[in-house]
Structure formats: C-alpha cells, structure tokens
Residue frames as a rotation matrix with the C-alpha (Angstrom) as fourth column:
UNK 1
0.918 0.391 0.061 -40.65
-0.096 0.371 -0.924 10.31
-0.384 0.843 0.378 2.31
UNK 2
0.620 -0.783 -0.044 -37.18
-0.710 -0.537 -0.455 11.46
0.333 0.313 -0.890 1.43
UNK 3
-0.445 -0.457 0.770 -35.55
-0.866 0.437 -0.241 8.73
-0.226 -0.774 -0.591 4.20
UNK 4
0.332 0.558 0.761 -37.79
-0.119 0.825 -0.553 6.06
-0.936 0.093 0.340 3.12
UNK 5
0.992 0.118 -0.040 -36.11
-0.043 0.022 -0.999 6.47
-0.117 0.993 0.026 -0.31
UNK 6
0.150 -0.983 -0.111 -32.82
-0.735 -0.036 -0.677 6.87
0.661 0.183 -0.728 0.53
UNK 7
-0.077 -0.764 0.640 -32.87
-0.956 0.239 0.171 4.11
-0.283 -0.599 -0.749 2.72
UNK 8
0.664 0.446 0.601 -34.49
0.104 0.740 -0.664 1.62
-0.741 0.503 0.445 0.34
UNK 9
0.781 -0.577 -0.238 -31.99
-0.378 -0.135 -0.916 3.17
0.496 0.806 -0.324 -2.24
UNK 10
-0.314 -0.784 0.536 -29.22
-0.949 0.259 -0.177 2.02
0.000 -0.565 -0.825 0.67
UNK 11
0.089 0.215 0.972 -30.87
-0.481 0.864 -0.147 -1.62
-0.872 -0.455 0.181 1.58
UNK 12
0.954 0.273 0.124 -30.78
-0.055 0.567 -0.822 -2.23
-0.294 0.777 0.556 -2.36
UNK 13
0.800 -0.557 0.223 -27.34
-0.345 -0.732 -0.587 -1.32
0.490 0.393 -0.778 -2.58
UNK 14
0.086 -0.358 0.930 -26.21
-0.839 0.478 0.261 -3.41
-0.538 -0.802 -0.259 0.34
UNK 15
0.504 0.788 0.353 -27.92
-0.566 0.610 -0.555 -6.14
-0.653 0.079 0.753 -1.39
UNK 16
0.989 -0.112 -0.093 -26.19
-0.088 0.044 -0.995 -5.73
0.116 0.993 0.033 -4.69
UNK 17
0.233 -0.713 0.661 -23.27
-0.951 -0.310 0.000 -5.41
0.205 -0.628 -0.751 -2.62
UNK 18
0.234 0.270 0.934 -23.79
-0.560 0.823 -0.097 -8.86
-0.795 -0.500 0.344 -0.95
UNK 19
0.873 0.207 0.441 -24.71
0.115 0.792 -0.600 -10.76
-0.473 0.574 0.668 -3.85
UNK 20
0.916 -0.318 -0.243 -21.67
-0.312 -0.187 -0.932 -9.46
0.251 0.930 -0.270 -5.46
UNK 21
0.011 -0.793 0.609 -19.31
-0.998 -0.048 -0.045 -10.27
0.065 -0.607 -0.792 -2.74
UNK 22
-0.044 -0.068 0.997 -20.42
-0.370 0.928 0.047 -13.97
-0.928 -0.366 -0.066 -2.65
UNK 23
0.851 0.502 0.154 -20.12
-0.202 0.583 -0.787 -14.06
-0.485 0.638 0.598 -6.23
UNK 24
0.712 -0.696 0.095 -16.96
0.001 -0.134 -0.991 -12.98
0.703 0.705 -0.094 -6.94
UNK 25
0.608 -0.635 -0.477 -13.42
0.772 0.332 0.542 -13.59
-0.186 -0.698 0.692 -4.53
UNK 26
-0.469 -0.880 0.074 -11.44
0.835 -0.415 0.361 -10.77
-0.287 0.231 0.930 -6.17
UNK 27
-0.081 0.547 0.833 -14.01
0.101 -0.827 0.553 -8.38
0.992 0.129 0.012 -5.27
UNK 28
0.987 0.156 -0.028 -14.67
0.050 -0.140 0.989 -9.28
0.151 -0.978 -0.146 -1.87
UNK 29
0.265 -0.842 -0.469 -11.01
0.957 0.171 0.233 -9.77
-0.116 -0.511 0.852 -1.46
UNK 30
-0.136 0.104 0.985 -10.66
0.436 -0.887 0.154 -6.02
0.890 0.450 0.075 -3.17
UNK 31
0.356 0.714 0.602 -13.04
-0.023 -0.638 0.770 -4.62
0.934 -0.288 -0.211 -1.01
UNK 32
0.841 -0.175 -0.512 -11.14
0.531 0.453 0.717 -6.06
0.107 -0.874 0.473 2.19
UNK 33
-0.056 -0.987 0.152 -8.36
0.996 -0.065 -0.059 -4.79
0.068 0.148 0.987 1.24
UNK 34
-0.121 0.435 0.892 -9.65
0.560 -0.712 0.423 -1.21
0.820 0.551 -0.157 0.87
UNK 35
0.638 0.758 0.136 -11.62
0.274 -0.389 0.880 -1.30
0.719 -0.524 -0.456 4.21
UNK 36
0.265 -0.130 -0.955 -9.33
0.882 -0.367 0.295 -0.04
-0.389 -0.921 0.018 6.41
UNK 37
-0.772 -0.634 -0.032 -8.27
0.616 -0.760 0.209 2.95
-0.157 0.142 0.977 4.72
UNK 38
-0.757 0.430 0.492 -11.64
-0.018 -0.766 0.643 3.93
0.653 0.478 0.587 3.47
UNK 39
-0.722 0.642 0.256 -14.36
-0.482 -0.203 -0.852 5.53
-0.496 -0.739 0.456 5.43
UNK 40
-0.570 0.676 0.467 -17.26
0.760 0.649 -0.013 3.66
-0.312 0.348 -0.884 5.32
UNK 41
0.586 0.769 -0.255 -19.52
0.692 -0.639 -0.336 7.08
-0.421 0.021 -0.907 5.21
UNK 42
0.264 -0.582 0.769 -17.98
0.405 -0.657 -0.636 10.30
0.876 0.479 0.062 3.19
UNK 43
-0.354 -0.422 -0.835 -16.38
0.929 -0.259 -0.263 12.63
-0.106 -0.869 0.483 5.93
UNK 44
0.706 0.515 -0.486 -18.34
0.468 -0.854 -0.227 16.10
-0.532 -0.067 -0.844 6.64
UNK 45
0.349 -0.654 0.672 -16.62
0.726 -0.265 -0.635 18.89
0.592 0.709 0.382 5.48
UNK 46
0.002 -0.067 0.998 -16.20
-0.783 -0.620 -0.040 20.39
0.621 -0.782 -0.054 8.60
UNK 47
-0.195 -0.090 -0.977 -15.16
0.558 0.809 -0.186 17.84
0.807 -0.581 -0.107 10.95
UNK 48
0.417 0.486 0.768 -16.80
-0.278 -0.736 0.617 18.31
0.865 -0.471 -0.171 13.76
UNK 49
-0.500 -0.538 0.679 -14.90
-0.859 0.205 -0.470 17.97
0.114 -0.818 -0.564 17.68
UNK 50
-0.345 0.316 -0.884 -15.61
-0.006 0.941 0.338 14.39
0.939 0.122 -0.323 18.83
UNK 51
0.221 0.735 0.642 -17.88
-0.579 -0.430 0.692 13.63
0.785 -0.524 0.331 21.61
UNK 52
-0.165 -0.255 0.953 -17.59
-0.981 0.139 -0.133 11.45
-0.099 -0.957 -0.273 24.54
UNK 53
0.215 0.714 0.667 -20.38
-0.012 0.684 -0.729 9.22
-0.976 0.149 0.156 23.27
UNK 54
0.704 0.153 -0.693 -18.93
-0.706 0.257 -0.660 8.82
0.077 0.954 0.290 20.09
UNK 55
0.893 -0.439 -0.099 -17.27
0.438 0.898 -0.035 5.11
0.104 -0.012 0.994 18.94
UNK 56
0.489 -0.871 -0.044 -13.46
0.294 0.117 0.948 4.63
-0.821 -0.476 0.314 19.49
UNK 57
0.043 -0.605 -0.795 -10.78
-0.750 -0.546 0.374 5.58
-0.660 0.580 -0.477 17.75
UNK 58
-0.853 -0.494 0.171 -10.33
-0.142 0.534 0.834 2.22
-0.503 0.686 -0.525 15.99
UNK 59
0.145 0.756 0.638 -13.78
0.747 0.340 -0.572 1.81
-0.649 0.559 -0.515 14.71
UNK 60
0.852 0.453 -0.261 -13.12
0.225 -0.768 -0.599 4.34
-0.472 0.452 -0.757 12.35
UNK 61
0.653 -0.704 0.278 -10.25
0.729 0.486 -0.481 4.87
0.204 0.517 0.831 9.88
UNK 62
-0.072 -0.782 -0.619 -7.23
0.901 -0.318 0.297 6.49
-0.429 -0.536 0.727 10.46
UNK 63
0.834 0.445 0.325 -7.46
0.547 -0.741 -0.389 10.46
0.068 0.503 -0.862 9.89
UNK 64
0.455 -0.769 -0.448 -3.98
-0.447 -0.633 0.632 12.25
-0.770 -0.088 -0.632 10.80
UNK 65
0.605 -0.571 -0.556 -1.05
-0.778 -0.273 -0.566 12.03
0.171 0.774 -0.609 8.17
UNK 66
-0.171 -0.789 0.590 0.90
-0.985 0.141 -0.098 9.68
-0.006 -0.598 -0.801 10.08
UNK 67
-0.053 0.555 0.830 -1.65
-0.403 0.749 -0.526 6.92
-0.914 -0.363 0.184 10.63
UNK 68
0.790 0.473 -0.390 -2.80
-0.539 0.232 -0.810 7.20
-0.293 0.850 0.438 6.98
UNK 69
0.384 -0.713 -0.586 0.37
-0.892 -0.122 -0.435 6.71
0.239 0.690 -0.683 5.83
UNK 70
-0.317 -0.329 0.890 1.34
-0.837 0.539 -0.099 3.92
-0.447 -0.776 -0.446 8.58
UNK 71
0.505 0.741 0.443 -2.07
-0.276 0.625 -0.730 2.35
-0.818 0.247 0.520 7.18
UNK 72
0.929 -0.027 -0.368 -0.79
-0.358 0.180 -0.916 2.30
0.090 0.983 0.158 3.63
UNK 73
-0.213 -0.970 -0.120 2.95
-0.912 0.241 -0.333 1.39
0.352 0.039 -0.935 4.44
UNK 74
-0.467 -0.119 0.876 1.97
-0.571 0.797 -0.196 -1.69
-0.675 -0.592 -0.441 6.29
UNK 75
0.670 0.442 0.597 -0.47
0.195 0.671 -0.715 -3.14
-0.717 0.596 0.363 3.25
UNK 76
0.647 -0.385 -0.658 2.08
-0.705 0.028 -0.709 -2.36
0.291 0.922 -0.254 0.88
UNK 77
-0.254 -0.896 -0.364 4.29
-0.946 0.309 -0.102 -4.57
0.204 0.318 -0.926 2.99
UNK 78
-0.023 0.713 0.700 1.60
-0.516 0.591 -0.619 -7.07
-0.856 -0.376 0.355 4.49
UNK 79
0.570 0.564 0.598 0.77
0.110 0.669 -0.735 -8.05
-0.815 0.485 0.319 0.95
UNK 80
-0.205 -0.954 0.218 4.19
0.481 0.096 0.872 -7.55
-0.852 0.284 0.439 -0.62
UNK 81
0.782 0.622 0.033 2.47
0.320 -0.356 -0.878 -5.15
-0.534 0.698 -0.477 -3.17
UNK 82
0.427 -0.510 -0.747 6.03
-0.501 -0.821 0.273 -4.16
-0.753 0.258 -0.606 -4.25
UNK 83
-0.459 -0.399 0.794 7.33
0.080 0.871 0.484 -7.21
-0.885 0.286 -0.368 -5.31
UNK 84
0.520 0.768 0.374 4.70
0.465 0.112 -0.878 -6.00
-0.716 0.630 -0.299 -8.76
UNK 85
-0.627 -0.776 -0.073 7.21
0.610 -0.547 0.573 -4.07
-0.485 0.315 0.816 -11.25
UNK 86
-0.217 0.487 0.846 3.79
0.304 -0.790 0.532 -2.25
0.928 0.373 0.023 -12.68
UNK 87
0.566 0.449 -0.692 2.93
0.821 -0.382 0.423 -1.25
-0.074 -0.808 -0.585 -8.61
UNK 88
-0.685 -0.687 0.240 3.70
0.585 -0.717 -0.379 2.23
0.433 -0.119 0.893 -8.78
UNK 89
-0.841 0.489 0.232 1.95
-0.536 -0.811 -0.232 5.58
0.075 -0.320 0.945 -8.15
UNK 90
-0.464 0.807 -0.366 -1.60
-0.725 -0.108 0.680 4.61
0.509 0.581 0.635 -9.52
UNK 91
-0.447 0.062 -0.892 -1.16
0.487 0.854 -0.185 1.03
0.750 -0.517 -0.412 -7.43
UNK 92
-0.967 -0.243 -0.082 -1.02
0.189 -0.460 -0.868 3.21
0.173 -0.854 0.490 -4.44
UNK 93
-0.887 0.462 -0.004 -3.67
-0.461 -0.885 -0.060 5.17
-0.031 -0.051 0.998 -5.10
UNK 94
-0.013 0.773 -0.634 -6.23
-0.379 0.583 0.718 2.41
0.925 0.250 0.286 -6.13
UNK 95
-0.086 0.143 -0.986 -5.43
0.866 0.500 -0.003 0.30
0.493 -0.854 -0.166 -2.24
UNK 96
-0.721 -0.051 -0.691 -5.67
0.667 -0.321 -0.672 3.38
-0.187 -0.946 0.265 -0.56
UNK 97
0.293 0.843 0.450 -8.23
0.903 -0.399 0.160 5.66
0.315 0.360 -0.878 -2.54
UNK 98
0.193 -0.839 -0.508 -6.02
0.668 -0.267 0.695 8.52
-0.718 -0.474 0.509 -2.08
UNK 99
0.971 -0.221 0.091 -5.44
0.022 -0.295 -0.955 11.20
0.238 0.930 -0.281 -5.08
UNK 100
0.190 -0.975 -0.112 -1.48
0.765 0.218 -0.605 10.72
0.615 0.029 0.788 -6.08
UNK 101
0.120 -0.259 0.958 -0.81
-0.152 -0.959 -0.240 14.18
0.981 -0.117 -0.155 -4.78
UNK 102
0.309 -0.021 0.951 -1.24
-0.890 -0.359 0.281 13.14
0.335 -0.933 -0.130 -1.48
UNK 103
0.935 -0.281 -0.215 0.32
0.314 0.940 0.137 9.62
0.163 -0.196 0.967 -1.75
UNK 104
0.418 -0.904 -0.087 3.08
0.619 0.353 -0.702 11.51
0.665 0.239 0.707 -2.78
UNK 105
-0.125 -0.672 0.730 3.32
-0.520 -0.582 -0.625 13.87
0.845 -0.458 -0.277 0.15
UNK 106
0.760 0.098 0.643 2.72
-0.647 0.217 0.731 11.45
-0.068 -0.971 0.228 2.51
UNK 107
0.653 -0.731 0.197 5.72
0.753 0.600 -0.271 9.37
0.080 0.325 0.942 1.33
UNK 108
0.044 -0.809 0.586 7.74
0.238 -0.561 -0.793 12.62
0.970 0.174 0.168 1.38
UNK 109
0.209 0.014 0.978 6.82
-0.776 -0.606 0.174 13.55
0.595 -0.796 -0.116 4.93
UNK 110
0.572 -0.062 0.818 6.56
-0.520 0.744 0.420 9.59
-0.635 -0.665 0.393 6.75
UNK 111
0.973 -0.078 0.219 8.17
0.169 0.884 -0.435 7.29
-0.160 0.461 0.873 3.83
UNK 112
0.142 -0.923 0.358 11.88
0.738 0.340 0.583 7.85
-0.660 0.181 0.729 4.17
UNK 113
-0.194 0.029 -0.980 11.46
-0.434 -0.899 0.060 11.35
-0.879 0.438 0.187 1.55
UNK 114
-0.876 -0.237 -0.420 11.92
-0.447 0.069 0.892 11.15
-0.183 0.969 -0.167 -2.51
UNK 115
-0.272 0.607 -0.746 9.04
-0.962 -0.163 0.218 9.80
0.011 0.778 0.629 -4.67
UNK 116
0.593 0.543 0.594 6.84
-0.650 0.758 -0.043 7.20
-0.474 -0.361 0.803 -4.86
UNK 117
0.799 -0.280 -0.532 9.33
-0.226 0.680 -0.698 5.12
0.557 0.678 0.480 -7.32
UNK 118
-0.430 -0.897 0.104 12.17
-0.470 0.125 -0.874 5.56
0.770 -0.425 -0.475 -4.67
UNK 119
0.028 0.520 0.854 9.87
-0.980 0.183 -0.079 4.77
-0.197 -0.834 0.515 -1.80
UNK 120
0.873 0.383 0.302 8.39
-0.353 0.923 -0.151 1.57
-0.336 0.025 0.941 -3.36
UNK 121
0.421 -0.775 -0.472 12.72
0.081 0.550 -0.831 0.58
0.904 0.312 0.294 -4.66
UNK 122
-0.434 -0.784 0.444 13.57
-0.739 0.028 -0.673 0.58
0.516 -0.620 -0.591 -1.31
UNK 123
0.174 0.154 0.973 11.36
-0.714 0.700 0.017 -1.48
-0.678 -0.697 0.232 0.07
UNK 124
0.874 -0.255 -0.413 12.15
-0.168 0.640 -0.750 -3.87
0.456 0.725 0.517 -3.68
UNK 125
0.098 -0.932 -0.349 16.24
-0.291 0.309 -0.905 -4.24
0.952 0.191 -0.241 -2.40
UNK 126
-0.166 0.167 0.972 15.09
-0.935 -0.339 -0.102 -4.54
0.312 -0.926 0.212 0.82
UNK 127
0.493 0.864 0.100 13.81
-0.826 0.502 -0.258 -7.19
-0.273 0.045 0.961 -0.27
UNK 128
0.687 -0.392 -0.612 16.51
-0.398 0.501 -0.768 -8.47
0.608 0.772 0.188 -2.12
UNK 129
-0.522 -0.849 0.080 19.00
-0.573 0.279 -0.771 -8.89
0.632 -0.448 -0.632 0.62
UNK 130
0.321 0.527 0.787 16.06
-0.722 0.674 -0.156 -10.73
-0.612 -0.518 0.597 2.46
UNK 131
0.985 0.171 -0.023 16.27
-0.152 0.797 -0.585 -13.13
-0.081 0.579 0.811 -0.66
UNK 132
0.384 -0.916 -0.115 19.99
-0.618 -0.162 -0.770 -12.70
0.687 0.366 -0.628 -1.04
UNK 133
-0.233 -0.185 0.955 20.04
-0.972 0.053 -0.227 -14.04
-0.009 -0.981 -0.192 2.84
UNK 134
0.280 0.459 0.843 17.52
-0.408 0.852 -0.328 -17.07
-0.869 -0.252 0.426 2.42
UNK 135
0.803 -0.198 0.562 18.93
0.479 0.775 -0.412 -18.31
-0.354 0.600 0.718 -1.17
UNK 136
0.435 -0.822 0.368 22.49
0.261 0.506 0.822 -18.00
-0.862 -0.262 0.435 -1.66
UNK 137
-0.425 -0.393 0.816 22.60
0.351 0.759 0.548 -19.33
-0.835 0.519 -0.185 -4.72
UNK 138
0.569 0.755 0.326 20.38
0.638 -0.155 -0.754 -17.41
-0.519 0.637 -0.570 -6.80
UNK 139
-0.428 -0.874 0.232 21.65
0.893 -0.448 -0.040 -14.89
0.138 0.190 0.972 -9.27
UNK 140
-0.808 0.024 -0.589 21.17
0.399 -0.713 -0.577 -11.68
-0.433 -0.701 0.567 -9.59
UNK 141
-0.880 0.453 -0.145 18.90
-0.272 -0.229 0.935 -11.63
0.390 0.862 0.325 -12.29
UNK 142
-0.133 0.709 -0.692 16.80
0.526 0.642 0.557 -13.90
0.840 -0.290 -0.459 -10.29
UNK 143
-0.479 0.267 -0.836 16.91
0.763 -0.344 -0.547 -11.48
-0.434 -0.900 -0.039 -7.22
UNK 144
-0.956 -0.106 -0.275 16.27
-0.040 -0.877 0.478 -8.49
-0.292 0.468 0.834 -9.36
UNK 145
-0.618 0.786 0.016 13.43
-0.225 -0.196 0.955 -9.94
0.753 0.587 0.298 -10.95
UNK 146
0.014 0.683 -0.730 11.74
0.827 0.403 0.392 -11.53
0.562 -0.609 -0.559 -8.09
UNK 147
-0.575 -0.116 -0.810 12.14
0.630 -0.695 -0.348 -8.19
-0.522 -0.710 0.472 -6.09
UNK 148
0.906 0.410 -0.106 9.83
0.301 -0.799 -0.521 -5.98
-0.299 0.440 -0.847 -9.16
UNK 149
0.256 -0.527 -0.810 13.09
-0.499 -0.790 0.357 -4.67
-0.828 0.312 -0.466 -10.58
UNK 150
0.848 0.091 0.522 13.36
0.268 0.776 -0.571 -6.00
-0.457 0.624 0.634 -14.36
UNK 151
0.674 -0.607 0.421 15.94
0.069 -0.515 -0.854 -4.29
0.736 0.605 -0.305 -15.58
UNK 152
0.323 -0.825 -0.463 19.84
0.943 0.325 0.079 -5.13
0.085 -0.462 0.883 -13.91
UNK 153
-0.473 -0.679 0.562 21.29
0.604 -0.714 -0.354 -2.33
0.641 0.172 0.748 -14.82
UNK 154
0.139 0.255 0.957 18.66
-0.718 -0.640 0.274 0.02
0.682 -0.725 0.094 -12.18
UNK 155
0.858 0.002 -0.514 18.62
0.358 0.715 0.600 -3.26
0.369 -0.699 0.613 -9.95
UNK 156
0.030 -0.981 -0.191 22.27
0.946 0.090 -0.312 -2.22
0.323 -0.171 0.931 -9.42
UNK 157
-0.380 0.021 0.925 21.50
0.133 -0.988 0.077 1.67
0.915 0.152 0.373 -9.11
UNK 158
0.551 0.829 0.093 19.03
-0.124 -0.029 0.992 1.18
0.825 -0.558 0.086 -6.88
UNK 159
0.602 -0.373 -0.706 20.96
0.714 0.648 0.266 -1.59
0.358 -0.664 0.656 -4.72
UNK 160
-0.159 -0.976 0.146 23.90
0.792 -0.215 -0.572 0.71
0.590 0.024 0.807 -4.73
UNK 161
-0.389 0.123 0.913 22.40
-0.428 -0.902 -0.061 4.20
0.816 -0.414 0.404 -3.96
UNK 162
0.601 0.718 0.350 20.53
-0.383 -0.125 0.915 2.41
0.701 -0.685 0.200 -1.26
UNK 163
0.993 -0.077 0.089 23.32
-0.046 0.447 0.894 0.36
-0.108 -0.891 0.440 0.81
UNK 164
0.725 -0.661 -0.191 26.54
-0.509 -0.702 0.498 1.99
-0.464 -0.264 -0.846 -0.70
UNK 165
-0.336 -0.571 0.749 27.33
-0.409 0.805 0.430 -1.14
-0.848 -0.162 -0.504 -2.38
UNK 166
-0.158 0.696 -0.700 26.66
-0.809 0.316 0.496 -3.14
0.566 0.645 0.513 -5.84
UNK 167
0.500 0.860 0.106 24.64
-0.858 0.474 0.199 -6.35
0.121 -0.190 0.974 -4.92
UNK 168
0.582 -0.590 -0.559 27.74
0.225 0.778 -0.587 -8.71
0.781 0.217 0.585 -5.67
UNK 169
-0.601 -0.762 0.242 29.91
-0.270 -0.091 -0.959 -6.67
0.752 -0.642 -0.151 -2.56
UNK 170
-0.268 0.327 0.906 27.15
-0.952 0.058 -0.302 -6.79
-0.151 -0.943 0.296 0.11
UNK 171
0.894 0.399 -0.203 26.18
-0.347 0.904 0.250 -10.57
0.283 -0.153 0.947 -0.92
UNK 172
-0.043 -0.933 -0.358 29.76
0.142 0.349 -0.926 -11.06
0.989 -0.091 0.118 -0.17
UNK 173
-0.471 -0.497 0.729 29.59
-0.369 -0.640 -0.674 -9.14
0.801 -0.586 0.118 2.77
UNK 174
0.412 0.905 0.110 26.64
-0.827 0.320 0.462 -11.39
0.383 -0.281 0.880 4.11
UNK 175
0.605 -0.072 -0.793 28.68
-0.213 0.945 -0.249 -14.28
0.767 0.320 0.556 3.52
C-alpha cells in the first residue's frame, strides 16, 4: 500500500516535472545544468561498499573531493559563470547544491587556496589577458568590465597580485 503511494506520489512528480520542463527553457536549462553534480536519489547515510553488479562510475555523480570540485571548476569555466560580477559564493552554491562551507573548502584544498572571491578573480584576469590577447585595442575599463570586475581600481589589485604586474605592463609585455 505504502509503495503504491509513494510511487504514484513519484509518477505525479515526474509528470509535473515534464510538463514544467517543456514549458519553461530556463528551467530545463537550470535543471541541466545541475545534473551532473546532483544525485539523482539522496545518498544513504552510510555509504555502503559498491558491488560488482552495481552501474559504473560515470552513471553516478562524482563523490570524492577532487572530482566534486573538478565537476564545479569546469561549469564555472564551461559556462563562463565568472565573467557575472554578482557570481560569488551563493552562485556557487546554487550550480552545485553544495552548502558554502564546503564550496569553500573545496576551493581551499583543489582551487589554487584563498577564498571563493580570490578563486573566482583569478579565473576574471585570466580572462582578461585572454581578451587583452584577442582585442588590442580595448581599454582597460572595457577589459575590467567585461571580465566581472567593475571597479579599476581592484581590476588592477587583482591583475597585479595575480601576474606581478599592473595590466598596462603585461599588455605591453604581450605586445
């Protein structure tokens, strides 16, 4: 009786699921985004040893520290989530379902160390000298902002503490 209810309470749920995915694009696109990090089912609390006869490793979402993190470092650069000047902590935490606490020690342990605001400005000047490379001509304001950094004056901090340089020597140095 129980199982007949909870899977009618699941088949309606799918449903609502469905209809909601073909109704809306920035839900289904949401939800895509999501699915590799989250588990489709909750995880036990006691993970139990894996069998022989259980599915592969990829059907199933990354679980060690490493992976997770991999997982989340590659959509942040896959879909240029930095390039947002509000993507910070909370960003994180929404694409990966994650609680911050553990965004932010996986970023200390796999992401290069320091905090999620240093993490996500390196991969912003990183960026810039990509743009710095493919237009010339822009200024810096215009790299700064198009990189998520609105404010020159950290654009320059940033740039600096990361490649030893302000943004005007190493675009020289490019040249």
């Amino acid at each position: 009786m129980l199982t007949a209810l909870l899977s009618a309470l699941l088949l309606a749920a799918l449903a609502a699921i469905a209809y909601l995915l073909g109704q809306n694009r920035a839900l289904r696109r949401r939800l895509a985004l999501l699915s590799p990090l989250l588990p489709i089912t909750p995880a036990p609390a006691v993970s139990p040893q894996p069998s022989p006869s259980s599915s592969s490793p990829t059907d199933q979402p990354p679980t060690d520290s490493a992976a997770v993190f991999e997982a989340l470092n590659r959509r942040v650069n896959d879909e240029r989530l930095f390039l947002d000047p509000n993507f910070g902590r909370e960003g994180l935490c929404a694409v990966s379902g994650l609680q911050k606490e553990r965004i932010g020690e996986l970023i200390r342990l796999y992401g290069g160390g320091g905090n999620v605001q240093t993490y996500l400005n390196r991969k912003r000047v990183a960026y810039a000298v990509t743009l710095m490379l493919q237009h010339p001509n822009y200024s810096m304001e215009a790299i700064a902002a198009e990189c998520g950094i609105g404010n020159l004056s950290t654009f320059y901090r940033v740039f600096k503490q990361a490649y030893g340089a302000s943004p005007n020597e190493y675009r020289k140095k490019l040249a």
